[in-house]
mmCIF file of the protein (N, C-alpha, C, O) and its ligand, coordinates in Angstrom:
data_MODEL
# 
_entry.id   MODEL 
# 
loop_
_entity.id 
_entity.type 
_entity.pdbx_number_of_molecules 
1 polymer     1 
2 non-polymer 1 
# 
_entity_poly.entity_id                      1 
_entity_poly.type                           'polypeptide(L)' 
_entity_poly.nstd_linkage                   no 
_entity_poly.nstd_monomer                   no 
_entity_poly.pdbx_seq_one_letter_code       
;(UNK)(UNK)(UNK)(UNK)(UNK)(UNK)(UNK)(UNK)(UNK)(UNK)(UNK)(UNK)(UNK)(UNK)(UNK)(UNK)
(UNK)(UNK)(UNK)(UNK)(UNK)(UNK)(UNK)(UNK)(UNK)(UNK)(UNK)(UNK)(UNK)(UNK)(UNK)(UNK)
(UNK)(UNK)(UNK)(UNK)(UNK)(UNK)(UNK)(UNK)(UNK)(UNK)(UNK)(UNK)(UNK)(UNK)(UNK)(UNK)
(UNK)(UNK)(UNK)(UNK)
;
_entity_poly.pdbx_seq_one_letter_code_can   XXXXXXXXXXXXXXXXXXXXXXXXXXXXXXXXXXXXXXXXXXXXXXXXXXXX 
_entity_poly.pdbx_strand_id                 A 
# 
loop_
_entity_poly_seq.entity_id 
_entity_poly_seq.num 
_entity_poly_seq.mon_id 
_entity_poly_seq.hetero 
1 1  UNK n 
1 2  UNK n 
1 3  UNK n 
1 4  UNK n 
1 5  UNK n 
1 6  UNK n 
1 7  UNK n 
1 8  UNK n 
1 9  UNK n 
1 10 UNK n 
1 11 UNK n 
1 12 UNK n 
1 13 UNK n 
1 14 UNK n 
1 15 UNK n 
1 16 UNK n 
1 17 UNK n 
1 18 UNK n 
1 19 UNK n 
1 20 UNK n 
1 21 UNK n 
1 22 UNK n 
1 23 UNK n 
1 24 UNK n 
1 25 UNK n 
1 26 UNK n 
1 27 UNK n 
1 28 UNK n 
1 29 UNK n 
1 30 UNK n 
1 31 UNK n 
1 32 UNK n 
1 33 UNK n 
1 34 UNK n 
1 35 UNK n 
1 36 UNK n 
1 37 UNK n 
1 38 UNK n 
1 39 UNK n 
1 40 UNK n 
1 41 UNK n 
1 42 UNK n 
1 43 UNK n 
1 44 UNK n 
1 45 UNK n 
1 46 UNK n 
1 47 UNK n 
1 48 UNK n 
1 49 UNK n 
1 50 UNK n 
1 51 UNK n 
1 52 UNK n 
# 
loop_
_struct_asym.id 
_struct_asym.entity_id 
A 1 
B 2 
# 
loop_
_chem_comp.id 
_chem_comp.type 
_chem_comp.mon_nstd_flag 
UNK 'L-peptide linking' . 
ZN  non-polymer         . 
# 
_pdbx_entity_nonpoly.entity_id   2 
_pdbx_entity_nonpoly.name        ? 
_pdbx_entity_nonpoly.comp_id     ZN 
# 
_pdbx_nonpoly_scheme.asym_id         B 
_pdbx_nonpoly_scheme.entity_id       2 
_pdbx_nonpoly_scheme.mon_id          ZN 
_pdbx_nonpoly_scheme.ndb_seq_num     1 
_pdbx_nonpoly_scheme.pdb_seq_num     101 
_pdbx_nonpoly_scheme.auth_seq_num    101 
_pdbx_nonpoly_scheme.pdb_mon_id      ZN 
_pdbx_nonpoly_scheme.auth_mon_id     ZN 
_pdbx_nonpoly_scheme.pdb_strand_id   A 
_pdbx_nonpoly_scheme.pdb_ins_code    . 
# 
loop_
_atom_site.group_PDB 
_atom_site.id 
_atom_site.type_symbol 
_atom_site.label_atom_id 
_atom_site.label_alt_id 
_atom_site.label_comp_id 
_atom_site.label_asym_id 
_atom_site.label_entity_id 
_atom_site.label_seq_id 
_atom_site.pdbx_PDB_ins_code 
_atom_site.Cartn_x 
_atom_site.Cartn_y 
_atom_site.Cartn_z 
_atom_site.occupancy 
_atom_site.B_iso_or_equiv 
_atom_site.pdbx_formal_charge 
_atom_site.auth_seq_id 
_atom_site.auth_comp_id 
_atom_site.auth_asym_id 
_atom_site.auth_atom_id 
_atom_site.pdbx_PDB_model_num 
ATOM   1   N  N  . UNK A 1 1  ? 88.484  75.041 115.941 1.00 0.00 ? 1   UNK A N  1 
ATOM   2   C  CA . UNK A 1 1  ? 87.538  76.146 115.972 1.00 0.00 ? 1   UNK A CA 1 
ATOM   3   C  C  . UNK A 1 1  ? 86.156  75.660 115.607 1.00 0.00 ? 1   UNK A C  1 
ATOM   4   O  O  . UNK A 1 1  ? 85.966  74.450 115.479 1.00 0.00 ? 1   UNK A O  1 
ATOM   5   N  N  . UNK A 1 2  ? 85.287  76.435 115.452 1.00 0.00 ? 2   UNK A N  1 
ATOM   6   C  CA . UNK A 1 2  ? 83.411  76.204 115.737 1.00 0.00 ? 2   UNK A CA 1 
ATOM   7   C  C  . UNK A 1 2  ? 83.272  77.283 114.836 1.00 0.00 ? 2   UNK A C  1 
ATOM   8   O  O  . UNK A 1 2  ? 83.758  78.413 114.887 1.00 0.00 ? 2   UNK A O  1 
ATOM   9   N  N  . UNK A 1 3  ? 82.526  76.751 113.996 1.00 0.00 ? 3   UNK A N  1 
ATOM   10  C  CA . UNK A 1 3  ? 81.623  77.804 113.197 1.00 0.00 ? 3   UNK A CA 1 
ATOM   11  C  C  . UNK A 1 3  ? 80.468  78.047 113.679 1.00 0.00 ? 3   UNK A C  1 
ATOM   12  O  O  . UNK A 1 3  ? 80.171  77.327 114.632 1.00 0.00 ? 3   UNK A O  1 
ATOM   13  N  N  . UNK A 1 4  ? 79.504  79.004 113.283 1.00 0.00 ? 4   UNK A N  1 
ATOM   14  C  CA . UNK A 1 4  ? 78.555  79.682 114.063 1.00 0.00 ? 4   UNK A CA 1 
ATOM   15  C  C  . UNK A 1 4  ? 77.211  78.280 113.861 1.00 0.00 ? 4   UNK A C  1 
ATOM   16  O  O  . UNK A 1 4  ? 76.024  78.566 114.017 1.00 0.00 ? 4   UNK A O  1 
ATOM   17  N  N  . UNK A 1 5  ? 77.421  77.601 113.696 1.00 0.00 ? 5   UNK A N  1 
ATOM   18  C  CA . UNK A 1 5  ? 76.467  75.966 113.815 1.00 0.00 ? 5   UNK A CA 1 
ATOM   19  C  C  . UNK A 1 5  ? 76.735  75.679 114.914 1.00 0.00 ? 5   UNK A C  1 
ATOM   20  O  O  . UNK A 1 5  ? 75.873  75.061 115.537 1.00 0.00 ? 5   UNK A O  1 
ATOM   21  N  N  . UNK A 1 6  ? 78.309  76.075 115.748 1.00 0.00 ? 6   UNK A N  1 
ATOM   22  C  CA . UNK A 1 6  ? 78.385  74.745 116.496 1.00 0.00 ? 6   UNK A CA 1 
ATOM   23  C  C  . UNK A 1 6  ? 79.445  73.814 116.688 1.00 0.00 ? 6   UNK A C  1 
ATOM   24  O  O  . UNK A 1 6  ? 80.131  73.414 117.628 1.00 0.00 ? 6   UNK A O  1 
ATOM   25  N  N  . UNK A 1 7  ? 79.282  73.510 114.862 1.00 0.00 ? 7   UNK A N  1 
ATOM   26  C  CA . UNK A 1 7  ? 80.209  72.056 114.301 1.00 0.00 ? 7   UNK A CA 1 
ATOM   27  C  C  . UNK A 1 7  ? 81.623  72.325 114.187 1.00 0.00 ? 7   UNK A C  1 
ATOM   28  O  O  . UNK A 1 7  ? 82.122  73.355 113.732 1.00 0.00 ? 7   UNK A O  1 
ATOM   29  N  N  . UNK A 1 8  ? 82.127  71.481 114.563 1.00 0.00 ? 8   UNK A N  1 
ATOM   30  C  CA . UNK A 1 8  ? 83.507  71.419 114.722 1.00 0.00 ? 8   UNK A CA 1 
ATOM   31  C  C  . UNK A 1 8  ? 84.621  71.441 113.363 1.00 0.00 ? 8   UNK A C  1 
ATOM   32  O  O  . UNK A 1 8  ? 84.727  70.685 112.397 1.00 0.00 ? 8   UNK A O  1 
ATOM   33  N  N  . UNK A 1 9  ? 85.097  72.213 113.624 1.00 0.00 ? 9   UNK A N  1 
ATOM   34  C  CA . UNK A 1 9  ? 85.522  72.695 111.460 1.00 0.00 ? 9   UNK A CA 1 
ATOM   35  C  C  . UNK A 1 9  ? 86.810  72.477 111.833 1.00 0.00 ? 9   UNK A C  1 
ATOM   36  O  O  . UNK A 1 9  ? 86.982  72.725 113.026 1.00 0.00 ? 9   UNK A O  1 
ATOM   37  N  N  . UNK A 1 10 ? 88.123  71.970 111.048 1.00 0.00 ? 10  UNK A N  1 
ATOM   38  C  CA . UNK A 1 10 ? 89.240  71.549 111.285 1.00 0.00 ? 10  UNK A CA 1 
ATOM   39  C  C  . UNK A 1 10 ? 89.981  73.215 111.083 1.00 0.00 ? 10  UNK A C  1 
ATOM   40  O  O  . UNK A 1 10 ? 90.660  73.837 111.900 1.00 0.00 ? 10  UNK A O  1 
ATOM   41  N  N  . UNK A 1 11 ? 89.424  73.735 109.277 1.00 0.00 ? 11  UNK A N  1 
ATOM   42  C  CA . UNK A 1 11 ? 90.195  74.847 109.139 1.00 0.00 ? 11  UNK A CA 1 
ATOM   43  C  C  . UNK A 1 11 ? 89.214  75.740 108.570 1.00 0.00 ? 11  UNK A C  1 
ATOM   44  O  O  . UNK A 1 11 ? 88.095  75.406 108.181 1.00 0.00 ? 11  UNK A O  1 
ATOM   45  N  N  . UNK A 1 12 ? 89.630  76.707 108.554 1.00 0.00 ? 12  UNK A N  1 
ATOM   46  C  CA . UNK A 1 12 ? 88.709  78.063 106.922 1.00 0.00 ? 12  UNK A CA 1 
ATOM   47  C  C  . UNK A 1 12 ? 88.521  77.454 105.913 1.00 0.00 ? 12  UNK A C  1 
ATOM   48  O  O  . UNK A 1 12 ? 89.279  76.556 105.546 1.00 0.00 ? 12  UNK A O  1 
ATOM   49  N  N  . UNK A 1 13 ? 87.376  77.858 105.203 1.00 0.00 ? 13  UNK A N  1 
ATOM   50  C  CA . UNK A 1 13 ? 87.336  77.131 103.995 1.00 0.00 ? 13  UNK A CA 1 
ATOM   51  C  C  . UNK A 1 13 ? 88.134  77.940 103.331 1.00 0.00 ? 13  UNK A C  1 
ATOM   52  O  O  . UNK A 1 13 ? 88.390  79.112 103.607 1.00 0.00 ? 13  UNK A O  1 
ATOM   53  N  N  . UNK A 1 14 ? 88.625  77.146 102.230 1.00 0.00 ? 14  UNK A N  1 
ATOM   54  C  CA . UNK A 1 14 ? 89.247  78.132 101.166 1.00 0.00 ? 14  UNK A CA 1 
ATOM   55  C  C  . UNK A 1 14 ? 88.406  79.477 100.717 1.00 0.00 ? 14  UNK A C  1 
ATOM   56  O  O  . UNK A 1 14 ? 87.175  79.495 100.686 1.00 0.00 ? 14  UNK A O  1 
ATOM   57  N  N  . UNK A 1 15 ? 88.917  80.164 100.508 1.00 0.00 ? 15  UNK A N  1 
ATOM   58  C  CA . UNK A 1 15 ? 88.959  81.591 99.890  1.00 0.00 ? 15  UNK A CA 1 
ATOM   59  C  C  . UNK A 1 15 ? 87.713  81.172 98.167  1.00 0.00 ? 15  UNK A C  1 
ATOM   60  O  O  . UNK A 1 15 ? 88.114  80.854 97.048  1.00 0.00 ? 15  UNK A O  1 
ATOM   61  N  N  . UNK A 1 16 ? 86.963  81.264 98.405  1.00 0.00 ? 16  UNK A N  1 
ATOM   62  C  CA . UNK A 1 16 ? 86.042  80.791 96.744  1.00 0.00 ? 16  UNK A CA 1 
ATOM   63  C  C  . UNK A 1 16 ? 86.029  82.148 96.152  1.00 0.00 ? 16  UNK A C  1 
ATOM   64  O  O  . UNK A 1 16 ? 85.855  83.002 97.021  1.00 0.00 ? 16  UNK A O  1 
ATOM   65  N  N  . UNK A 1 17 ? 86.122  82.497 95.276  1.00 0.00 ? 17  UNK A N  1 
ATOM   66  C  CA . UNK A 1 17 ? 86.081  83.974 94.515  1.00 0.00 ? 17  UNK A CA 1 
ATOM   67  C  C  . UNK A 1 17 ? 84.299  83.745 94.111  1.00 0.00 ? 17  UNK A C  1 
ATOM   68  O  O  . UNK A 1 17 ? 83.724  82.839 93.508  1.00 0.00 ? 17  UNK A O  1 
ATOM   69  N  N  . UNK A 1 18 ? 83.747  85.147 94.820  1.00 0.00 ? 18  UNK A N  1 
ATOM   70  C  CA . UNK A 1 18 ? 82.347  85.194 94.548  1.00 0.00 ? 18  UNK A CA 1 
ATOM   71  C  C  . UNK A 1 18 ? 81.580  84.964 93.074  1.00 0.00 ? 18  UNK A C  1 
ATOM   72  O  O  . UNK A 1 18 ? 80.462  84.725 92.619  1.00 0.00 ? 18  UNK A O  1 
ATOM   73  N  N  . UNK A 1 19 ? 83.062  85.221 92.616  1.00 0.00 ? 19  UNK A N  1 
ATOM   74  C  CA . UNK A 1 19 ? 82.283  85.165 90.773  1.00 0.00 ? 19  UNK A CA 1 
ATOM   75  C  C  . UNK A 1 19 ? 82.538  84.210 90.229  1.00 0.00 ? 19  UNK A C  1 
ATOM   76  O  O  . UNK A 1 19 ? 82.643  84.139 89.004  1.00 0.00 ? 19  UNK A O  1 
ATOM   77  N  N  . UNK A 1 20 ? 82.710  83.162 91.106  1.00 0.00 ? 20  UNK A N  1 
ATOM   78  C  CA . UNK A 1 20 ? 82.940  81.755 90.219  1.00 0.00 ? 20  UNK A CA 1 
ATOM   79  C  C  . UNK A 1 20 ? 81.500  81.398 89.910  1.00 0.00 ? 20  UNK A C  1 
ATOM   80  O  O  . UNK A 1 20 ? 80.560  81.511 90.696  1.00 0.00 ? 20  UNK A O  1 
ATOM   81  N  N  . UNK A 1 21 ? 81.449  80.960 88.685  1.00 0.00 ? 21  UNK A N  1 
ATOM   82  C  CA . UNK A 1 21 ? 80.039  80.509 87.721  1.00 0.00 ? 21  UNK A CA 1 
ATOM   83  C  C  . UNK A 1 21 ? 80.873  79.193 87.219  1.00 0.00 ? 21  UNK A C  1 
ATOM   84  O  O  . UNK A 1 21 ? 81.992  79.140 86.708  1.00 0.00 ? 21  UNK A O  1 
ATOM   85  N  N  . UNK A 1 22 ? 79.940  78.138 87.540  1.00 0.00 ? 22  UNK A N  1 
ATOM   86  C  CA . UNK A 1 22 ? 80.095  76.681 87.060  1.00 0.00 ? 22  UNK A CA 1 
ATOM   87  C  C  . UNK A 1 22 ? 81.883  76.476 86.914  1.00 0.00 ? 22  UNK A C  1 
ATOM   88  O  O  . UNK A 1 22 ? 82.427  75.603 86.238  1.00 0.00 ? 22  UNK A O  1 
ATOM   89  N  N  . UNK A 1 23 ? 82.583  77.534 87.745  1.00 0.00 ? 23  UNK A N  1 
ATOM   90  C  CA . UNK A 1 23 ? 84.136  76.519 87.805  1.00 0.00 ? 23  UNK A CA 1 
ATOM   91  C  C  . UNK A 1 23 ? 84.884  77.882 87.038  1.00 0.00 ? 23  UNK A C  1 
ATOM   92  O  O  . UNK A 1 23 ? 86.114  77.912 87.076  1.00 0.00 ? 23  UNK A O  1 
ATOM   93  N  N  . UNK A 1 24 ? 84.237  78.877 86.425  1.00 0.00 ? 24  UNK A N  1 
ATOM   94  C  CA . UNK A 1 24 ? 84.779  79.822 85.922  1.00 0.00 ? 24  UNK A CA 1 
ATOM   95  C  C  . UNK A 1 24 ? 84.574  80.852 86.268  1.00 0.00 ? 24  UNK A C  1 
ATOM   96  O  O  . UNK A 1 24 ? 83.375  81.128 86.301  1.00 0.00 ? 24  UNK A O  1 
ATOM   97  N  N  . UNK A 1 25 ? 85.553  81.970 86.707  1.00 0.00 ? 25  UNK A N  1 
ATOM   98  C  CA . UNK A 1 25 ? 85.324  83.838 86.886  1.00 0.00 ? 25  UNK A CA 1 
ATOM   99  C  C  . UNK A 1 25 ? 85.097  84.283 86.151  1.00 0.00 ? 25  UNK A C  1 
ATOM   100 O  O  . UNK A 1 25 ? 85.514  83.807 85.095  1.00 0.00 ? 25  UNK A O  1 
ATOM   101 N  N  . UNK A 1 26 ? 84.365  85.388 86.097  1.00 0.00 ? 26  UNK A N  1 
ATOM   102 C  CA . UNK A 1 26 ? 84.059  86.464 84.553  1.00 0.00 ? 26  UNK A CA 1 
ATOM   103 C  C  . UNK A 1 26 ? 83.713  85.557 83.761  1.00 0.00 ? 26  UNK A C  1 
ATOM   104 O  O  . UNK A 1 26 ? 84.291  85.768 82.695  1.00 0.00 ? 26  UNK A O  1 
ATOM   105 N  N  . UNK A 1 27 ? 83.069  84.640 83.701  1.00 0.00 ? 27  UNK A N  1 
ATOM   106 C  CA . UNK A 1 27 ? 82.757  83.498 82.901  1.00 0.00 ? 27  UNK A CA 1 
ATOM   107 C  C  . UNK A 1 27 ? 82.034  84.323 81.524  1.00 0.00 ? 27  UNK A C  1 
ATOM   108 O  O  . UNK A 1 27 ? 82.391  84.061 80.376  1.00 0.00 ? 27  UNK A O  1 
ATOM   109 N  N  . UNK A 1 28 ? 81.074  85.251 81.810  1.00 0.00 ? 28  UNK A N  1 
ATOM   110 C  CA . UNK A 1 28 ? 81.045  86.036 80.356  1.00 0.00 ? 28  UNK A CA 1 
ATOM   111 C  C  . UNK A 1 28 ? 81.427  87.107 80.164  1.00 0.00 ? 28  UNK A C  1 
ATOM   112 O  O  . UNK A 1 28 ? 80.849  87.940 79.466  1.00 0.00 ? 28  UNK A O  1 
ATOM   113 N  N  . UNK A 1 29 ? 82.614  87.284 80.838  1.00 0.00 ? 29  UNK A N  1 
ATOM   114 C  CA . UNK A 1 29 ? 83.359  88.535 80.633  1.00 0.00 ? 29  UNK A CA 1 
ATOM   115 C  C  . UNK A 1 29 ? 84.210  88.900 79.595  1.00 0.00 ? 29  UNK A C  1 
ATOM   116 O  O  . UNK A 1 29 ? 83.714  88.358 78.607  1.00 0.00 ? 29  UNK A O  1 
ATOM   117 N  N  . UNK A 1 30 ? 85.578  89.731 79.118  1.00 0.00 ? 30  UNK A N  1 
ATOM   118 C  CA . UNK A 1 30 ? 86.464  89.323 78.439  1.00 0.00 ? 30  UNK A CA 1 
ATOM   119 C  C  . UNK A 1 30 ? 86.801  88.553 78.342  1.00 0.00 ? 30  UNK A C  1 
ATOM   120 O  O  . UNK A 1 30 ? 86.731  87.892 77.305  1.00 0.00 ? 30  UNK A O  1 
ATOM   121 N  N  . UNK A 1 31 ? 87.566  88.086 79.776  1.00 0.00 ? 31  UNK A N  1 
ATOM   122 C  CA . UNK A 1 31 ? 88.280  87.393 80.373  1.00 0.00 ? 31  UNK A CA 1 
ATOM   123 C  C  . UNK A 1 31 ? 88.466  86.584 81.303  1.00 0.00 ? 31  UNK A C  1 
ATOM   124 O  O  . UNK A 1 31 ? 89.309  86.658 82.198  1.00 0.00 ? 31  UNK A O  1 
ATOM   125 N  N  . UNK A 1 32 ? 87.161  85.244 81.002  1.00 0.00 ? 32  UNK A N  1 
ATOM   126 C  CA . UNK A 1 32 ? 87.164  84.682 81.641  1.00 0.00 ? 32  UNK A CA 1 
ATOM   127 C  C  . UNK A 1 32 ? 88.489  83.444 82.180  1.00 0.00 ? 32  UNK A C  1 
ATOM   128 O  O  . UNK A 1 32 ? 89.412  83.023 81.483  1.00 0.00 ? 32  UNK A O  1 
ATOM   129 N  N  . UNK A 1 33 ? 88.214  83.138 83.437  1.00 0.00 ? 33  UNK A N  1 
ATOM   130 C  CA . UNK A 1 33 ? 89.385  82.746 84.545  1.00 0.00 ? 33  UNK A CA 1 
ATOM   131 C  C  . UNK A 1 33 ? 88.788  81.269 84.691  1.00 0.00 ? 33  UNK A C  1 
ATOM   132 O  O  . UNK A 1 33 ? 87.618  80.929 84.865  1.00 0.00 ? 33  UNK A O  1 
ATOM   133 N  N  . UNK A 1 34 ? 89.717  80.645 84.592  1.00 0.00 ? 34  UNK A N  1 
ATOM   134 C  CA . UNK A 1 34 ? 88.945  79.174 85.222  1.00 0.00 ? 34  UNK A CA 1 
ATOM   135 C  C  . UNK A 1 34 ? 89.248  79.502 87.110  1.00 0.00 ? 34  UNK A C  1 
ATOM   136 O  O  . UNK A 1 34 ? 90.359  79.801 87.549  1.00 0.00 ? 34  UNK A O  1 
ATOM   137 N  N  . UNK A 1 35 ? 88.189  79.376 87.840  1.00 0.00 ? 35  UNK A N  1 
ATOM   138 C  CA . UNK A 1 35 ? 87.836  79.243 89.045  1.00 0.00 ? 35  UNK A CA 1 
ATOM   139 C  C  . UNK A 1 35 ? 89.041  78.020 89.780  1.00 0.00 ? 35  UNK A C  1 
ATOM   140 O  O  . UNK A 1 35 ? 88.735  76.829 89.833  1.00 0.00 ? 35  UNK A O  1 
ATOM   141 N  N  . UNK A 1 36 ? 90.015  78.389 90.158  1.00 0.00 ? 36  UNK A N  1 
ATOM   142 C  CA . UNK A 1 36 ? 91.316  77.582 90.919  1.00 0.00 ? 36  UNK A CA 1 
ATOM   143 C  C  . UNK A 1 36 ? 90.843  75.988 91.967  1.00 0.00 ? 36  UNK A C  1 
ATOM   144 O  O  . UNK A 1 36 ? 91.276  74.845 92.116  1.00 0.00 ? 36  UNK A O  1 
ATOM   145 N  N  . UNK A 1 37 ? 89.545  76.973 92.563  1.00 0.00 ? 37  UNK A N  1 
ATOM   146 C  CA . UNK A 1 37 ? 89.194  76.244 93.619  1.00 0.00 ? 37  UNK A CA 1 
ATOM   147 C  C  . UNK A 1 37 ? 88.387  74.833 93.300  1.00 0.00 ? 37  UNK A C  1 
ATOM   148 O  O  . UNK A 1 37 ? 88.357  73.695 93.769  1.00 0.00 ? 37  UNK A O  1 
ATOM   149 N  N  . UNK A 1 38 ? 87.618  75.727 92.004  1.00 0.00 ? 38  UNK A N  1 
ATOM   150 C  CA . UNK A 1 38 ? 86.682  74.247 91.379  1.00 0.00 ? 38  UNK A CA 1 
ATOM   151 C  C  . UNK A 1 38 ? 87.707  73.354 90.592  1.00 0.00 ? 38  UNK A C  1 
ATOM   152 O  O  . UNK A 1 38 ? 87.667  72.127 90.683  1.00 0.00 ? 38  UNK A O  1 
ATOM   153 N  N  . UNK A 1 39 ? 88.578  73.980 89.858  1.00 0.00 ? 39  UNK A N  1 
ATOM   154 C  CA . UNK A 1 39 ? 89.279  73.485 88.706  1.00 0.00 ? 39  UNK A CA 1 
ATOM   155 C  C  . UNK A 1 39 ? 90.744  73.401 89.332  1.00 0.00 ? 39  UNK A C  1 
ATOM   156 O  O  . UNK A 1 39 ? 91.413  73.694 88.341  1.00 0.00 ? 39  UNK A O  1 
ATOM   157 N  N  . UNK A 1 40 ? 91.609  73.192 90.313  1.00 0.00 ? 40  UNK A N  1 
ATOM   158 C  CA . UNK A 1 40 ? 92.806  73.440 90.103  1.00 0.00 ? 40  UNK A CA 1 
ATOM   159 C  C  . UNK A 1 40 ? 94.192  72.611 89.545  1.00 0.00 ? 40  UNK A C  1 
ATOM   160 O  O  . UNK A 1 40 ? 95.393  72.747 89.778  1.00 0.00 ? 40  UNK A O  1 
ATOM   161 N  N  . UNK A 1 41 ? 93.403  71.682 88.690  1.00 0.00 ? 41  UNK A N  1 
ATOM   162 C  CA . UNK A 1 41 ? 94.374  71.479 87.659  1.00 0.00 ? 41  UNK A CA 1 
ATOM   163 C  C  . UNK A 1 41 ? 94.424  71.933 86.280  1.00 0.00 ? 41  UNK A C  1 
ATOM   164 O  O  . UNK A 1 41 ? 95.035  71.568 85.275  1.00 0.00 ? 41  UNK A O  1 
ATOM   165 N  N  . UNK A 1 42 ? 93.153  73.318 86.693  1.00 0.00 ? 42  UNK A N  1 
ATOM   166 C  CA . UNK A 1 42 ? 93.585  74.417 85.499  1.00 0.00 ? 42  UNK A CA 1 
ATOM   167 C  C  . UNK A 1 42 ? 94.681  75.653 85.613  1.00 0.00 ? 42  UNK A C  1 
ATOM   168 O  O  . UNK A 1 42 ? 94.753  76.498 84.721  1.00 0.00 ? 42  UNK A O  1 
ATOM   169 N  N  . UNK A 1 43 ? 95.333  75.678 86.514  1.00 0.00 ? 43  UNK A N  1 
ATOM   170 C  CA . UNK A 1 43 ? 96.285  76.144 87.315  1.00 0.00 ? 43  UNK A CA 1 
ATOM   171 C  C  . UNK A 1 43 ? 97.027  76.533 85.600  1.00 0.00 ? 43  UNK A C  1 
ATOM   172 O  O  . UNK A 1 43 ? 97.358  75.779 84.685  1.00 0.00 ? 43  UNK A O  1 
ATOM   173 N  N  . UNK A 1 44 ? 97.075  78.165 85.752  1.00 0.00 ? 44  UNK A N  1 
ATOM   174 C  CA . UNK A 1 44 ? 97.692  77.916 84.633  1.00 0.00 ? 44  UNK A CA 1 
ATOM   175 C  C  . UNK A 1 44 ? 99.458  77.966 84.188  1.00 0.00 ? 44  UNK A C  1 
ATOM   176 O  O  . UNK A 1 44 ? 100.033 79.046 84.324  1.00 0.00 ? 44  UNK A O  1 
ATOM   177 N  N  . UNK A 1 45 ? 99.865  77.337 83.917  1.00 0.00 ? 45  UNK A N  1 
ATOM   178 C  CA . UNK A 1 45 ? 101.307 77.006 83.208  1.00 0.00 ? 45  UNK A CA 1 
ATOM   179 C  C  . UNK A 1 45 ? 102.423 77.852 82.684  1.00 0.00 ? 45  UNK A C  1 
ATOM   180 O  O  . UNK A 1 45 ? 103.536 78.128 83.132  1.00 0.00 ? 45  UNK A O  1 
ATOM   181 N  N  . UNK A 1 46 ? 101.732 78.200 81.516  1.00 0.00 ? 46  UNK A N  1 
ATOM   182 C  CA . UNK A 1 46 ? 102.001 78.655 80.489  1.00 0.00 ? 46  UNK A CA 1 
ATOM   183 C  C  . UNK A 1 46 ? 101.510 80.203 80.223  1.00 0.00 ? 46  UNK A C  1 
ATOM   184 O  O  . UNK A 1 46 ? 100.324 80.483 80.402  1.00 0.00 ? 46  UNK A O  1 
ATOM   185 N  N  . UNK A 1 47 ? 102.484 81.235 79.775  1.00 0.00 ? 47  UNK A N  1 
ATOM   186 C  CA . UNK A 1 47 ? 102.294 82.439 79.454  1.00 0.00 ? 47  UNK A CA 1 
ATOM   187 C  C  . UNK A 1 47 ? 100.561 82.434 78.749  1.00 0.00 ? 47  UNK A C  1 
ATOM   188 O  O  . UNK A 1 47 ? 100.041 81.338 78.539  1.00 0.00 ? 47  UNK A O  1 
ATOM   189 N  N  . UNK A 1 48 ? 100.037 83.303 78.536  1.00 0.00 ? 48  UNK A N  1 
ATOM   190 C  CA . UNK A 1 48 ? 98.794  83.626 77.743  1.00 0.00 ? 48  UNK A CA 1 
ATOM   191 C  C  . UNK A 1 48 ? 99.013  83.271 76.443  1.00 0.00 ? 48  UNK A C  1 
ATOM   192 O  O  . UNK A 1 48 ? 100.235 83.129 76.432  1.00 0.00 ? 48  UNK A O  1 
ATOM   193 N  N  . UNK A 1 49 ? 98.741  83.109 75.679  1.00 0.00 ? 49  UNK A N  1 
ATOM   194 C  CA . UNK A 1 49 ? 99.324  82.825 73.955  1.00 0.00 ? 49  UNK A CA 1 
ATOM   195 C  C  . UNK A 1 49 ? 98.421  83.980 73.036  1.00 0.00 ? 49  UNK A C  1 
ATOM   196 O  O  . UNK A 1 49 ? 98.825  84.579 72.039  1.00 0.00 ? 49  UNK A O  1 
ATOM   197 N  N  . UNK A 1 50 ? 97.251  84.079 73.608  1.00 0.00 ? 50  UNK A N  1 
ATOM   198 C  CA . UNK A 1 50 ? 96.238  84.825 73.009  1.00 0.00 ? 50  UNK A CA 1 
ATOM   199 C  C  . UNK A 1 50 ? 96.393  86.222 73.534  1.00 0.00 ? 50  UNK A C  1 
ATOM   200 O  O  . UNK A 1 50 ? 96.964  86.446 74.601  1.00 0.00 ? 50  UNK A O  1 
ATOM   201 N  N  . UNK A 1 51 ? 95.794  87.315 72.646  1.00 0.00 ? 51  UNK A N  1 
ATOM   202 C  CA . UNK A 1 51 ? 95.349  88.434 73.479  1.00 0.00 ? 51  UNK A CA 1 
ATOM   203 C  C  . UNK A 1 51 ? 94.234  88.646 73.295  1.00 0.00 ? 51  UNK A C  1 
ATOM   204 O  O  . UNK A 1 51 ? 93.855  88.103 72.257  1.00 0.00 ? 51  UNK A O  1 
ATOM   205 N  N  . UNK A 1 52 ? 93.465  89.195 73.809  1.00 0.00 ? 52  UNK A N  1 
ATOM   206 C  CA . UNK A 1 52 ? 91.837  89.460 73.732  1.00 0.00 ? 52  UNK A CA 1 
ATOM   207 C  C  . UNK A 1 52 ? 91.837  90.883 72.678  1.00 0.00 ? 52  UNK A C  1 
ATOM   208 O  O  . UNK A 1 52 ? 90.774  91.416 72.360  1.00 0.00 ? 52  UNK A O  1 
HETATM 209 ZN ZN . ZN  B 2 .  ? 84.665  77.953 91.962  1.00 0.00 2 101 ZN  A ZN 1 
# 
């Protein structure tokens, strides 16, 4: 497929969540998210441990 350049693009870019700030969502929110796409070996694991 061709993006509207022209250039020849293999696939879609990934899906980026608009509110990623420097690698993080809601970065000053409650609850901020580490951003999957920037970070995804923050992929998270483990239940929450904390509650807000
Ligand atoms: Zn991001």
């Amino acid at each position: 497929m061709r993006d509207r350049t022209g250039e020849q693009v293999d696939e879609e870019p990934a899906a980026h969540d608009p509110r990623c700030d420097d690698g993080w969502i809601d970065r000053d929110g409650d609850n901020p998210q580490p951003c999957l796409t920037c970070k995804p070996h923050l992929r998270p694991k483990f239940e929450r441990r904390h509650r807000v």
